[in-house]
C-alpha positions as CSV (number, residue, x, y, z in Angstrom):
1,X,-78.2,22.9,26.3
2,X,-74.4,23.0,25.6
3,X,-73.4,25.8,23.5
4,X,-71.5,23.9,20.7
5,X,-67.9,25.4,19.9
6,X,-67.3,27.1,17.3
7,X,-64.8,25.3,14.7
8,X,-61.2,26.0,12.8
9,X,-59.5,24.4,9.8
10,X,-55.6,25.9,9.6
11,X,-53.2,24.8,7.4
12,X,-49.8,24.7,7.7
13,X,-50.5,23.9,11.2
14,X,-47.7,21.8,12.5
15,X,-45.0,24.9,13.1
16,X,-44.3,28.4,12.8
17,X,-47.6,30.6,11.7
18,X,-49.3,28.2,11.6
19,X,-49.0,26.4,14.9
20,X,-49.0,29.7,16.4
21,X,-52.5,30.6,14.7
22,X,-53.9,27.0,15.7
23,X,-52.9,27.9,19.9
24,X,-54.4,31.3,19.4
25,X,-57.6,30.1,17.9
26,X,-57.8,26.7,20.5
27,X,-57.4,29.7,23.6
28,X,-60.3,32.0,21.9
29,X,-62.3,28.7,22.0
30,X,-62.1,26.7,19.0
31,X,-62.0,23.5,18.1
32,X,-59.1,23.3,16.1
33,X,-58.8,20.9,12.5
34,X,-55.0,20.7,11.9
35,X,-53.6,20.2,8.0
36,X,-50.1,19.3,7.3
37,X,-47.1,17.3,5.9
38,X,-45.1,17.1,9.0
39,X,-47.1,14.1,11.2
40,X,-45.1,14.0,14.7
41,X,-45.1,18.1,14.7
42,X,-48.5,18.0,13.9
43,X,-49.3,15.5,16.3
44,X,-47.6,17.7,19.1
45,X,-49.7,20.3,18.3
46,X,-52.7,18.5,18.3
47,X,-51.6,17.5,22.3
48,X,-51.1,21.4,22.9
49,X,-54.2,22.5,21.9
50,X,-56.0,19.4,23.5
51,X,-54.3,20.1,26.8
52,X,-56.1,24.2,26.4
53,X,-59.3,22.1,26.4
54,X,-60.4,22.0,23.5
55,X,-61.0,19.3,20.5
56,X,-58.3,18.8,18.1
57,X,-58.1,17.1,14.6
58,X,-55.0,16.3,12.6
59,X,-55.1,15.1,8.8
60,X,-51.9,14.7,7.0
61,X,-52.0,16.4,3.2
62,X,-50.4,17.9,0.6
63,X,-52.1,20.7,0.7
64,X,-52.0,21.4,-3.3
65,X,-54.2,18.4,-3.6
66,X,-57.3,19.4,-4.7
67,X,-59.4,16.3,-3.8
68,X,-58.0,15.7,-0.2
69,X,-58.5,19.1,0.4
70,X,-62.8,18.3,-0.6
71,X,-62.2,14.9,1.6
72,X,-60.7,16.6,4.8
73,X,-63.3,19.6,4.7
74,X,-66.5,16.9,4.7
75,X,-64.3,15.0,6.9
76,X,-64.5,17.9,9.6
77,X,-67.9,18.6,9.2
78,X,-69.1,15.4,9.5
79,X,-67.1,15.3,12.8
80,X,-67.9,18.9,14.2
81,X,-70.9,19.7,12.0
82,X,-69.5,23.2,11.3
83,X,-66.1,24.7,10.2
84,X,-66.9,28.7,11.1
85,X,-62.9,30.1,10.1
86,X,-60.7,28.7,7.4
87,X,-57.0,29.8,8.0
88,X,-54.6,29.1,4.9
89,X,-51.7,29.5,6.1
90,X,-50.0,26.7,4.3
91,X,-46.7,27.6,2.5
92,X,-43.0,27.0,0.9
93,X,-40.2,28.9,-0.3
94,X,-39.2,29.7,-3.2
95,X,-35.9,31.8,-3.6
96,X,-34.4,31.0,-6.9
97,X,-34.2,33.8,-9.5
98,X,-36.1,34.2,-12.8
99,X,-32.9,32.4,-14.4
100,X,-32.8,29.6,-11.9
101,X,-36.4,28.5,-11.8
102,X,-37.4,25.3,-13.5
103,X,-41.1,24.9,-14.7
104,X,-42.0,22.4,-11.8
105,X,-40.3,25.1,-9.1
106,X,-42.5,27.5,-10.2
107,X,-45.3,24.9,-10.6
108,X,-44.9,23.8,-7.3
109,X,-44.5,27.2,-5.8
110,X,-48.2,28.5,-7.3
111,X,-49.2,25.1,-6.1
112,X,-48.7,25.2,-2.5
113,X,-48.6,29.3,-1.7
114,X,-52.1,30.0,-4.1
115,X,-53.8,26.6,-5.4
116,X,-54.2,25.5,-2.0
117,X,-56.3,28.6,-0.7
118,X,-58.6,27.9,-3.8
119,X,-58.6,24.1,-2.8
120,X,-59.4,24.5,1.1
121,X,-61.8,28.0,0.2
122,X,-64.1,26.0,-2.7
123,X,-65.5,23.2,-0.1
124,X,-65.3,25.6,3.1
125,X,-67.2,28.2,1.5
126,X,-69.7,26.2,0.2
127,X,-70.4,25.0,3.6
128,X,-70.2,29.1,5.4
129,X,-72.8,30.2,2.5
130,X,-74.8,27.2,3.1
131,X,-75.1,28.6,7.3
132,X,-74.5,32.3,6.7
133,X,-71.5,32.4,8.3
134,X,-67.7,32.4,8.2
135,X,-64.4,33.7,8.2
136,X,-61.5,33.3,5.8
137,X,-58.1,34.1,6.5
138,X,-55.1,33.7,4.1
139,X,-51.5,34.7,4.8
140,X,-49.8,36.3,2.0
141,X,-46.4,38.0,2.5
142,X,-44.9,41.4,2.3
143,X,-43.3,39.9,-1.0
144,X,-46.9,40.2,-2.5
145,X,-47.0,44.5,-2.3
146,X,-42.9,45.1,-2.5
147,X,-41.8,41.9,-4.6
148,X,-39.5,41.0,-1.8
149,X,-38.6,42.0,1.7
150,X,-35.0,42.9,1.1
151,X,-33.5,44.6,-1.9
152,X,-31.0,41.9,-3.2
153,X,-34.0,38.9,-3.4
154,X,-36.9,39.0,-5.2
155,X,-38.2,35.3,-4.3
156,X,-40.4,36.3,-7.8
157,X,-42.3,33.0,-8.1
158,X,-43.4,33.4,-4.5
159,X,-44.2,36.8,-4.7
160,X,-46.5,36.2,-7.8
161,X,-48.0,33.4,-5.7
162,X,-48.8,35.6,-2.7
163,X,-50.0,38.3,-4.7
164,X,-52.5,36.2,-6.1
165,X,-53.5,35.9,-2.9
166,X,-54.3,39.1,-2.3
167,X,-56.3,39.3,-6.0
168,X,-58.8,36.4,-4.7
169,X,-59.6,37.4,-1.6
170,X,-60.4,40.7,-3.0
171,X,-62.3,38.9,-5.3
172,X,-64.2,36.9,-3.3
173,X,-65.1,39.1,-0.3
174,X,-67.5,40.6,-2.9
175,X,-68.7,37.2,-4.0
176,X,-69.1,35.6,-0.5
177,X,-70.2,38.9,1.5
178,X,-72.0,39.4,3.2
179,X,-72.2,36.3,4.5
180,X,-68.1,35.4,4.8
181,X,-65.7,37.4,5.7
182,X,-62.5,36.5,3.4
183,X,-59.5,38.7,4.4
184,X,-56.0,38.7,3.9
185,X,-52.3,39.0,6.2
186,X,-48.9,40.0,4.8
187,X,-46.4,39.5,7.6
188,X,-43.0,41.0,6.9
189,X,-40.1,39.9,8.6
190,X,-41.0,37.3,11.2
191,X,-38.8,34.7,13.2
192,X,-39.5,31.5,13.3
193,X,-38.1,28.2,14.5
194,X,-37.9,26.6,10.9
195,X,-36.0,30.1,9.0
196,X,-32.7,30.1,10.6
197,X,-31.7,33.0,7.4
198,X,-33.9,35.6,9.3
199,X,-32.5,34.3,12.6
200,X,-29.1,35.0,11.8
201,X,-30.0,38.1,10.2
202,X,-32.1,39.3,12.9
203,X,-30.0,42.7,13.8
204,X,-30.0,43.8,10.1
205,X,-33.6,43.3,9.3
206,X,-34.6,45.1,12.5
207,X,-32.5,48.0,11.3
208,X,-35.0,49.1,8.7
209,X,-38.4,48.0,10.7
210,X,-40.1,51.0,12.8
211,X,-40.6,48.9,15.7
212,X,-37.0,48.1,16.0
213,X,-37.3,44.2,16.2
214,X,-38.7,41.5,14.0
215,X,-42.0,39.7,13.9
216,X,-43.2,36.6,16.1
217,X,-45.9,33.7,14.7
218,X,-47.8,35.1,17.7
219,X,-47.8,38.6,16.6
220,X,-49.5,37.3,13.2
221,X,-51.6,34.9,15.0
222,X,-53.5,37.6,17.1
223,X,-54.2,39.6,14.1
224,X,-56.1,36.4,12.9
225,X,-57.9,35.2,15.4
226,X,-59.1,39.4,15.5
227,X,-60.7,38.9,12.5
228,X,-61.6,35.1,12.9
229,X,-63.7,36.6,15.7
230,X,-64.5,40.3,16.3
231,X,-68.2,41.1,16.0
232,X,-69.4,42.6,14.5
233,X,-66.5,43.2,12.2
234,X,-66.9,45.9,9.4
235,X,-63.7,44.3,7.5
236,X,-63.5,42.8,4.5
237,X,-61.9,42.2,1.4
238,X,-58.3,43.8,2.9
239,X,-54.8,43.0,3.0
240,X,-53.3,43.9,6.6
241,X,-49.7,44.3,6.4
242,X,-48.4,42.8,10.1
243,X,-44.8,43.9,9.4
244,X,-43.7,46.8,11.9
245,X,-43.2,49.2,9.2
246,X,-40.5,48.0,7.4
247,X,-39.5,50.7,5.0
248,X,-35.8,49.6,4.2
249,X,-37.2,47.8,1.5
């Protein structure tokens, strides 16, 4: 009898963490269910994880929509029969000041960094309880314990966002446990292809990071697919920090 793969639904897959947790996940074995805006990025992804031999499916979403997020997750199932790690990754920007913000900014920015985790979480869980098994993994930020990463920007509306983040999953580790595992990551500074600010910056931000240089996708990426797959694993309910030790905050 062939052992069936196991089976993970990332958002934010097409780029950056994202992408990076997706290839991390496909190497450890997973079949790989991709959500995302961006189709021919997403698509490219979907290639890369097929060509690591494994099975890869791609949905285009907002993900603050609550109902496609309940039509992709039976969507999945009813193609893999199991989703056994939820990564919610998903994510935007939001840098404008307490003056600048508008009502839909902010809307939008609870939207897509916290309303999606409930959205993608509500049917995923559901399904984990149901087999009495799972992992869930949601990226906050660094900007969620220190209200920003440097001193001069406070990205507030973001950092309430991913903060929230950090209140659910405590939250629901003790409703889900022991059955699901539902933790938490707060990168600090990492570089990506798609933030060309921390790029350019790279030299300063190192500056004030212990480890002298700044964060990769893949460096977050391991830490998830650690707790998307360590058994047995004793943690739960937590918020690792993934930042170097950046104390010029």
């Amino acid at each position: 009898m062939v052992q069936q793969r196991k089976v993970a639904l990332v958002t934010g897959a097409a780029r950056g963490i994202g992408k990076a947790c997706a290839m991390d996940l496909a190497r450890a074995g997973h079949d790989i269910v991709l959500v995302d805006l961006l189709d021919p990025e997403m698509a490219e992804t979907a290639n890369l994880i097929r060509a690591a031999g494994v099975d890869a499916l791609a949905f285009r979403a907002d993900v603050a929509d609550h109902a496609r997020a309940a039509e992709i997750v039976a969507a999945a199932l009813a193609q893999f029969g199991r989703i056994d790690v939820l990564v919610n990754n998903a994510g935007v920007s939001a840098p404008e000041g307490i003056f600048e913000m508008t009502e839909a900014g902010f809307d939008r920015a609870i939207a897509i960094n916290l309303k999606s985790c409930f959205n993608y979480i509500q049917p995923a869980a559901r399904h984990m309880v149901a087999r009495g098994d799972g992992r869930i993994v949601s990226i906050s930020s660094l900007n969620a314990l220190t209200g920003g990463v440097t001193a001069a920007v406070s990205k507030f509306a973001y950092a309430a966002a991913k903060a929230g983040i950090l209140g659910m999953t405590r939250a629901l580790a003790k409703e889900l446990g022991p059955r699901v595992l539902v933790n938490a990551i707060c990168p600090g500074v990492i570089r990506t292809e798609i933030d060309t600010n921390i790029t350019e910056q790279a030299e300063r931000f190192a500056a004030g990071i212990a480890l002298g240089r700044l964060g990769t996708a893949d460096d977050v990426a391991r830490l998830v697919t650690f707790l998307a797959t360590s058994e047995p694993c004793f943690i739960t309910g937590q918020a690792l920090s993934v930042d170097g030790f950046q104390f010029n905050i």
